[in-house]
C-alpha positions as CSV (number, residue, x, y, z in Angstrom):
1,X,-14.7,-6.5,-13.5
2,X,-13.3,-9.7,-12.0
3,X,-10.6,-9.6,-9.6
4,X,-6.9,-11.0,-10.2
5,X,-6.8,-11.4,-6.2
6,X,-9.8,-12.5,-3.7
7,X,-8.7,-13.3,0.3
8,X,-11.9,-14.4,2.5
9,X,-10.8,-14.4,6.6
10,X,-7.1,-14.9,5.9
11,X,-5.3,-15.5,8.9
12,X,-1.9,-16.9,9.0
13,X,0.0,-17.2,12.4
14,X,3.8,-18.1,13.0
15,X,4.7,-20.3,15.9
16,X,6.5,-18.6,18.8
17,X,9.9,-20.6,20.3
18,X,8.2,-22.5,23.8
19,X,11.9,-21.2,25.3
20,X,10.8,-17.1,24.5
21,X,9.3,-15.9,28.0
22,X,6.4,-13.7,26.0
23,X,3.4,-15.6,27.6
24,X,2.2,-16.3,24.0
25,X,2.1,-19.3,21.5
26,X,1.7,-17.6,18.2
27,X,2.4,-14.4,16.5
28,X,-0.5,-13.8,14.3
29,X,1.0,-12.0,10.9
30,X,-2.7,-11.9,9.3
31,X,-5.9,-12.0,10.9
32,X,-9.1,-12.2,8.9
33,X,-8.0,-10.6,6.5
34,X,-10.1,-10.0,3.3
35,X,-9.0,-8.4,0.0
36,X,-9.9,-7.8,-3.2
37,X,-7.5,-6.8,-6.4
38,X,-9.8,-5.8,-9.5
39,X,-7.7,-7.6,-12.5
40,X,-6.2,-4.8,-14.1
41,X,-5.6,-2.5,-11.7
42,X,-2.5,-1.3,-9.6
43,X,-3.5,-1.7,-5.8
44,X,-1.1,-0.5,-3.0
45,X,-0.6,-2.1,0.3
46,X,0.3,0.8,2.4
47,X,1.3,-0.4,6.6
48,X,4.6,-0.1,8.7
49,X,6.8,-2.8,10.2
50,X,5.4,-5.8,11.1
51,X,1.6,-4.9,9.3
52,X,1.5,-8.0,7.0
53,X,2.2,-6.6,4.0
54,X,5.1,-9.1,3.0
55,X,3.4,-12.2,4.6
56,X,0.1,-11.3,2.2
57,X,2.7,-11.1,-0.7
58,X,4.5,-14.9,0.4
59,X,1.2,-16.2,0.4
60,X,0.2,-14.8,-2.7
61,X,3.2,-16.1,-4.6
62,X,2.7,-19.7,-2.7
63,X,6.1,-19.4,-0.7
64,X,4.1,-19.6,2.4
65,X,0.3,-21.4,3.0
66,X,-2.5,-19.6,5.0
67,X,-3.5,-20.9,8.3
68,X,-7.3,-20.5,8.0
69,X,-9.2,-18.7,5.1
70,X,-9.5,-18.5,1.5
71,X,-7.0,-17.0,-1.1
72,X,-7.5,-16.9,-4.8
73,X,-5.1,-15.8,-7.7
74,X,-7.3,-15.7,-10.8
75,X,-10.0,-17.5,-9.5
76,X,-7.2,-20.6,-8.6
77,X,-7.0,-21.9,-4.9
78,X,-3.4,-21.2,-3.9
79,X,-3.5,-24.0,-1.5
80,X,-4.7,-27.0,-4.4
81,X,-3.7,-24.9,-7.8
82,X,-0.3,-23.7,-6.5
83,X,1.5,-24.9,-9.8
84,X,-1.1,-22.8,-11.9
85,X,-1.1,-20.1,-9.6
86,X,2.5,-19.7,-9.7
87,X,2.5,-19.3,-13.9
88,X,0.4,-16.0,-13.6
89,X,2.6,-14.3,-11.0
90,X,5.9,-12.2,-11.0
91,X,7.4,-11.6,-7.6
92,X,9.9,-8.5,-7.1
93,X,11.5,-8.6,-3.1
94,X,13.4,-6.2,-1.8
95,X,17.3,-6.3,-1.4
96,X,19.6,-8.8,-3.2
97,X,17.7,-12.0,-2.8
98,X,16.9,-13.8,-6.1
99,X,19.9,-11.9,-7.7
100,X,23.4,-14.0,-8.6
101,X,26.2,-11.4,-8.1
102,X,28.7,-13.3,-9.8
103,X,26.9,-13.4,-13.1
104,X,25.9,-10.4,-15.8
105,X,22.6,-9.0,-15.8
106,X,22.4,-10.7,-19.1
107,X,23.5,-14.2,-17.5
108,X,20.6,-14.1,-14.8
109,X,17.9,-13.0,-17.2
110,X,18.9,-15.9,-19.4
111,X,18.8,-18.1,-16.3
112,X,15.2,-17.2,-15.6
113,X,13.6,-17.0,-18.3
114,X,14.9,-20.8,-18.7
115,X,13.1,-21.3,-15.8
116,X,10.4,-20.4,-17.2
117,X,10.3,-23.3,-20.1
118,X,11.5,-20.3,-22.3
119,X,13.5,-22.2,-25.6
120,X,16.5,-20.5,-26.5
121,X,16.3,-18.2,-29.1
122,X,12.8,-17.0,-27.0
123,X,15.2,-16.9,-24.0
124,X,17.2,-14.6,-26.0
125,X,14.7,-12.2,-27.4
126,X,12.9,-12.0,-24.3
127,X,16.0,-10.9,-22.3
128,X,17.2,-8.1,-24.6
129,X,13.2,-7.0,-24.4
130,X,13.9,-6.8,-20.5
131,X,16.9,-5.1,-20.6
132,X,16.1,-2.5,-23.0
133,X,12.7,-1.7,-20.7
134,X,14.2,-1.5,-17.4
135,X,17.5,0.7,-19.2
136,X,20.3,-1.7,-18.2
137,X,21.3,-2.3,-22.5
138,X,24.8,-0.4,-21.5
139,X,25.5,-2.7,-18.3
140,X,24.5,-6.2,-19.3
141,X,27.6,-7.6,-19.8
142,X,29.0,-6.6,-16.3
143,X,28.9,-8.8,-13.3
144,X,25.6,-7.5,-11.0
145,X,28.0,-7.4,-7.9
146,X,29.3,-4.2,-9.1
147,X,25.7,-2.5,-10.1
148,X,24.7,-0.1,-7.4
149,X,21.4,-0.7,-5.1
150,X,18.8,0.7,-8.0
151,X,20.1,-0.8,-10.6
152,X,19.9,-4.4,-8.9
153,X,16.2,-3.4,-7.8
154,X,15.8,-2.6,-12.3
155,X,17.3,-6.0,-12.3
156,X,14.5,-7.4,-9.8
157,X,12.0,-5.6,-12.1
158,X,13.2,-7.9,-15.0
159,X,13.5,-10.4,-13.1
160,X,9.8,-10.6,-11.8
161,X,8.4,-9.5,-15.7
162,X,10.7,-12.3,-17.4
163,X,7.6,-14.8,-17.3
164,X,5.4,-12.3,-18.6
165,X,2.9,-12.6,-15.4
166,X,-0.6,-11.8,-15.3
167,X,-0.2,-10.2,-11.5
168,X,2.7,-8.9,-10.2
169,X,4.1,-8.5,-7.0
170,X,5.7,-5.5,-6.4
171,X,7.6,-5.8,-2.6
172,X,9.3,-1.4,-2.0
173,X,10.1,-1.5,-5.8
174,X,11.8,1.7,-5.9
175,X,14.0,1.6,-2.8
176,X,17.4,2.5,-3.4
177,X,16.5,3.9,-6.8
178,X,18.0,8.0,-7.6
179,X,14.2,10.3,-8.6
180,X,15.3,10.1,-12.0
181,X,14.8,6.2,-11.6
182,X,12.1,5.8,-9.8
183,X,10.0,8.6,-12.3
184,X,10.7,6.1,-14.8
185,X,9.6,3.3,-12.8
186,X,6.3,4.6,-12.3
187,X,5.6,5.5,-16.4
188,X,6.8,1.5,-16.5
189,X,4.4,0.5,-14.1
190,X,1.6,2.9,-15.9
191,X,2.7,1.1,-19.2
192,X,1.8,-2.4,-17.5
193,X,-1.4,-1.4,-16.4
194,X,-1.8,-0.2,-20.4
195,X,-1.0,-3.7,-20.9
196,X,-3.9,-5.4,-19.1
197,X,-1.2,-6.3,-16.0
198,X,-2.1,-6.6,-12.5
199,X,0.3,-5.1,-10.2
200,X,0.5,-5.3,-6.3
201,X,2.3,-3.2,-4.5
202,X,3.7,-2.5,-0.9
203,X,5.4,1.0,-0.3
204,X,6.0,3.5,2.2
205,X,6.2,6.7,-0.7
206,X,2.9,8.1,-0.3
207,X,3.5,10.3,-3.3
208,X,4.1,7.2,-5.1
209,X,1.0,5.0,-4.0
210,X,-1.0,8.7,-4.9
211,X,0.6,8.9,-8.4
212,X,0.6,4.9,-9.5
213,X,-2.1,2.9,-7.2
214,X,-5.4,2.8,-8.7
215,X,-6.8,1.2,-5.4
216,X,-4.8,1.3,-1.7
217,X,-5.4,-0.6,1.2
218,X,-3.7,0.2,4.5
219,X,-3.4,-3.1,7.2
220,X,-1.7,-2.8,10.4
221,X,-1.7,-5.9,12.8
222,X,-3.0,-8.1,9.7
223,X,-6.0,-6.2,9.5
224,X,-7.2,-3.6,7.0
225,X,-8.3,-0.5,8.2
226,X,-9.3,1.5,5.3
227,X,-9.7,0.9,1.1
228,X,-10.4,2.7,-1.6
229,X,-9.0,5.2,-4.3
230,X,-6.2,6.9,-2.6
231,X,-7.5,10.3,-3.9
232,X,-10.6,9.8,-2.0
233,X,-9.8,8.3,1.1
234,X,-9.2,11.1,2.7
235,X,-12.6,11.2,3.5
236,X,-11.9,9.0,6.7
237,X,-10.1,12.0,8.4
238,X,-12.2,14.8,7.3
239,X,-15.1,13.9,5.5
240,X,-15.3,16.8,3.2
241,X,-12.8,19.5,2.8
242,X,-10.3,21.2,4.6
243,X,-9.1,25.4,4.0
244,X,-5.9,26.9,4.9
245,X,-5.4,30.4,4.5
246,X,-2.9,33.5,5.2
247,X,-3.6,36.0,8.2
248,X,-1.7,38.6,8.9
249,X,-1.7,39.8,12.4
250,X,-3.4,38.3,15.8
251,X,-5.5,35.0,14.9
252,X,-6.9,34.1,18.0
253,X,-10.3,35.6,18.3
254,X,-10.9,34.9,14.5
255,X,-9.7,31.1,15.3
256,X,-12.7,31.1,18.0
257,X,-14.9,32.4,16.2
258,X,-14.3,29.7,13.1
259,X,-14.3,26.5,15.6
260,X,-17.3,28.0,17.0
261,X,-19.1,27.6,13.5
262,X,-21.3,24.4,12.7
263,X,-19.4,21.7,11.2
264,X,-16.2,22.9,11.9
265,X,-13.6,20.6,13.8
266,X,-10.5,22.2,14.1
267,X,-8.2,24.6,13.3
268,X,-4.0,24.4,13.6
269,X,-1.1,26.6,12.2
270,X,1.3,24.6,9.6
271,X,3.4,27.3,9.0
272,X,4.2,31.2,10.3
273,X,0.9,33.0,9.2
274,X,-0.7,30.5,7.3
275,X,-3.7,28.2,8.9
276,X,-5.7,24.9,8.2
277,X,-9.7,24.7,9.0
278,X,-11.3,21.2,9.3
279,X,-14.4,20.6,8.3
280,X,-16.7,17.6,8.7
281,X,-19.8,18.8,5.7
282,X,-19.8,21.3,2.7
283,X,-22.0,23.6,5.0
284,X,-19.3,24.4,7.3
285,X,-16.8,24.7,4.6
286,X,-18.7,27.7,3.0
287,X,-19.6,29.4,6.3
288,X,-15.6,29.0,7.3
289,X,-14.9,30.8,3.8
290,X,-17.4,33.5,4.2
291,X,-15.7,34.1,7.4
292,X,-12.2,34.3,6.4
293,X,-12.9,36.7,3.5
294,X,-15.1,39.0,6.2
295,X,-12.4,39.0,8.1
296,X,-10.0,39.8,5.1
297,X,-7.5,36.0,5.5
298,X,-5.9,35.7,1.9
299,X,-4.4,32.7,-0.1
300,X,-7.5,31.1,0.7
301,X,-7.8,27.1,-0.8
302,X,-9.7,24.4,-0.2
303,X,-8.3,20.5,-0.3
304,X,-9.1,17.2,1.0
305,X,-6.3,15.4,3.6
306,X,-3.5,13.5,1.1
307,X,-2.7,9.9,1.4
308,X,-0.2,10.1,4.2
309,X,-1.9,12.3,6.5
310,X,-4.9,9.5,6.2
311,X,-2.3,6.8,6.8
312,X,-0.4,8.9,10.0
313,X,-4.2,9.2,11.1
314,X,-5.3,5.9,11.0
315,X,-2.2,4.0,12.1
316,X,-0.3,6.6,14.0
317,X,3.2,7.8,14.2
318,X,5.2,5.0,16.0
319,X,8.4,4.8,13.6
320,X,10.1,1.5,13.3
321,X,7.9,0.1,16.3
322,X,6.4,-3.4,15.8
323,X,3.1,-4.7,17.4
């Protein structure tokens, strides 16, 4: 499979006001950063503030340049192939940017699919296409000022797909959209793949990144700490399986006696009676369910660590704090 995105030592710094009293020069947004995007596939870019994540996708669409490195959209060098690069990609920010309030949602797709070297009647098929798949047909004659906050992020969607790229750039593509929405969003995005599409995406839903991404990456401080398929990667917490169970009456001396057990790393309450045992091989995991049932626990199941427990893990829980 050959990838739709390559990054070799990426680093991209931004240059800090001489007047700021921080003691540094530069702000470094990306540092050696490498990546790879199977064509194809949907890959999630999973971080909190300040991680990179939009900085990767500026770079990507050739809004900004790298500092040092090596970044490739379809085997094309964004730096020397930017107006190549720029025909295979669809870009979707976040918020109102790109959008002209004033007009329809019928006006601005016509606009950009013009941009796109679209004739007319092409312009005109291609825009009722858009607005039939993201479900604005009913408001595309109303001015987009007046659309609440999903329905201008549908309008991104169109926006970014009205060149019909080969990769697309997906920046928190279902904030402000109502569940209804965004469950639609995801069977579109699931219909691209079908397609052959690439699609790269940042977001903060871990269920979505588990139900869409084929592939996720989580950065913080411009570097990747973990890849791979976001069923999987829970590995890196526990690297087998975890069990929770029910017990009813006193716990402690059968809690001792499980962390005393080979293999097994810990054991915490997540809710009133019921329990979680971690375990590091598939040794321990049997031995900590051959207890439990000796000692009569019930509801007894056996999981691997989801996406955002892995992500909490690896990054920690610092809330809207930027490095």
């Amino acid at each position: 499979m050959t990838n739709a995105v390559e990054t070799r030592g990426l680093r991209r710094t931004y240059a800090l006001d001489r007047r700021a009293k921080t003691g540094r020069s530069e702000v470094v947004a990306l540092h050696q950063l490498d990546l790879e995007v199977a064509e194809g596939s949907v890959h999630g870019l999973l971080g909190p503030n300040g991680a990179g994540k939009t900085t990767l996708c500026k770079i990507l669409a050739t809004v900004l340049l790298p500092t040092e490195g090596e970044v490739r959209v379809f085997g094309r060098d964004v730096r020397t192939q930017t107006r190549k690069v720029r025909r295979d990609i669809g870009i979707v920010f976040g918020g109102e940017r790109g959008l002209y309030t004033r007009l329809t949602a019928r006006q601005n797709l016509h606009y950009w699919c013009a941009l796109y070297g679209l004739r007319r009647p092409a312009v005109r098929a291609r825009t009722e296409q858009l607005l039939e798949r993201v479900g604005l047909v009913d408001r595309a004659d109303e001015k987009v000022e007046g659309f609440s906050r999903g329905m201008k992020q549908r309008l991104h969607l169109a926006r970014g797909l009205a060149g019909d790229p080969r990769l697309l750039l997906l920046d928190e593509p279902t904030t402000g959209m109502d569940p209804v929405s965004a469950r639609d969003f995801r069977s579109m995005v699931d219909e691209l793949r079908r397609e052959g599409k690439t699609i790269l995406l940042t977001t903060h839903d871990m269920d979505e990144a588990e139900t869409v991404c084929d592939v996720v990456t989580l950065i913080d401080g411009g570097r990747v700490l973990a890849a791979g398929d976001p069923r999987s990667i829970g590995a890196l917490v526990s690297r087998h399986e975890r069990v929770e169970f029910d017990f009813v009456g006193p716990v402690a001396e059968t809690v001792r006696d499980l962390l005393d057990l080979p293999g097994v790393v810990g054991c915490t309450s997540v809710s009133p009676g019921r329990h979680r045992v971690e375990t590091a091989d598939d040794d321990a995991t049997k031995a900590a369910l051959s207890l439990l049932v000796d000692r009569g626990a019930t509801a007894l199941t056996t999981s691997r660590p989801r996406l955002e427990e892995v992500y909490l893990k690896l990054i920690g829980d610092r809330g809207m704090a930027v490095r």
